[in-house]
C-alpha positions as CSV (number, residue, x, y, z in Angstrom):
1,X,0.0,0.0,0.0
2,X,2.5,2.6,0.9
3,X,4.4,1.1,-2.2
4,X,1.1,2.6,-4.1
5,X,0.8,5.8,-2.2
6,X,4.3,6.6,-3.4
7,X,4.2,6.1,-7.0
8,X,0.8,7.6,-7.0
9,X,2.3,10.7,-5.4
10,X,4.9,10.2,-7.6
11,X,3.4,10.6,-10.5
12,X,1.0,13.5,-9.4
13,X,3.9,15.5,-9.1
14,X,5.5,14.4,-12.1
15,X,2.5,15.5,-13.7
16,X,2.3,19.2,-12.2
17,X,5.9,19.7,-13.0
18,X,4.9,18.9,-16.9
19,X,1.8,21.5,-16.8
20,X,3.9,24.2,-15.1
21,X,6.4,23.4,-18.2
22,X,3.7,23.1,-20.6
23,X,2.2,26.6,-19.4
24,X,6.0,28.1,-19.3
25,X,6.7,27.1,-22.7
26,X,3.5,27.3,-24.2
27,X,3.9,24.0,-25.4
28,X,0.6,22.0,-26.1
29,X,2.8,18.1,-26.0
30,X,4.1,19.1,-22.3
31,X,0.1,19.5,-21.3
32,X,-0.7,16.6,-22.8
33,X,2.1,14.6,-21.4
34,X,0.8,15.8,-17.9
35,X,-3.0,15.1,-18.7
36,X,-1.5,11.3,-19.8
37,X,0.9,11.1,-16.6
38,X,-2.4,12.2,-13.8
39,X,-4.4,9.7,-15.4
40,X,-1.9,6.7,-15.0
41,X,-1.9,7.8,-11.7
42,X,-6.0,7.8,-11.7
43,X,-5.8,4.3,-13.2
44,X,-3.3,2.8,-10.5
45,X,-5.8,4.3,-7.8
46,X,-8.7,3.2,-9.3
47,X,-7.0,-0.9,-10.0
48,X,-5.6,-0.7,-6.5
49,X,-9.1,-0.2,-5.2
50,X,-10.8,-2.8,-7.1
51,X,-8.4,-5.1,-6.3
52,X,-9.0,-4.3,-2.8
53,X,-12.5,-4.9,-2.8
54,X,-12.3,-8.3,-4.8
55,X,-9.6,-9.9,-2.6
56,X,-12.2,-8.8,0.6
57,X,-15.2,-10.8,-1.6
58,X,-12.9,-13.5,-2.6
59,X,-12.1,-13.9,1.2
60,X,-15.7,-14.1,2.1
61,X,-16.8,-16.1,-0.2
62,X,-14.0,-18.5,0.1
63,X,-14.8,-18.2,4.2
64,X,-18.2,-19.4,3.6
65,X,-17.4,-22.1,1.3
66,X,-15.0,-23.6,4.0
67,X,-17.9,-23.6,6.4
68,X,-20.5,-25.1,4.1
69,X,-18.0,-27.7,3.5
70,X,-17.0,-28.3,7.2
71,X,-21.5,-28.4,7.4
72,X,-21.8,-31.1,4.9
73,X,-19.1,-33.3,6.1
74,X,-20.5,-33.2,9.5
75,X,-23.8,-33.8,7.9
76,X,-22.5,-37.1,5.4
77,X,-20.4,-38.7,8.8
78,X,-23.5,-38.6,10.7
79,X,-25.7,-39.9,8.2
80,X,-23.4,-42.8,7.7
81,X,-22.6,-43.4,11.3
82,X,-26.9,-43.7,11.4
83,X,-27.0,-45.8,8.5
84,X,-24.5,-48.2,10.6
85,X,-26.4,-48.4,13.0
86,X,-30.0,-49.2,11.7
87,X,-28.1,-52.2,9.2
């Protein structure tokens, strides 16, 4: 995460340095550079974020496939113990 926050950072600044060149030199590539360098910086937040909130659903889900399985084992053992039983 603070791996992120850096090159996000980074970047941000990266980009403001272009603009203020851009404006300085009246030089239309430089803004462009800059618009291109804040929204990799946009896209890394946005990834990082998604990424975020999948891994937390692909915990959960994985959590409650663990417990349905632990269920139904406990479920199958005792219906087999009772079907020992009634033979």
């Amino acid at each position: 995460m603070v791996l992120i926050l850096v090159l996000v950072v980074g970047l941000v600044s990266w980009a403001l340095h272009l603009m203020q060149e851009a404006m300085d030199r009246s030089e239309f590539s430089l803004m462009l550079a800059g618009l291109l360098v804040s929204s990799a910086a946009a896209a890394l937040v946005a990834v990082y974020l998604l990424m975020g909130h999948y891994m937390a659903y692909r915990s959960d889900v994985t959590q409650y496939y663990q417990s349905f399985r632990d269920v139904s084992q406990l479920s199958s053992c005792s219906s087999h113990w009772y079907q020992d039983i009634t033979y």
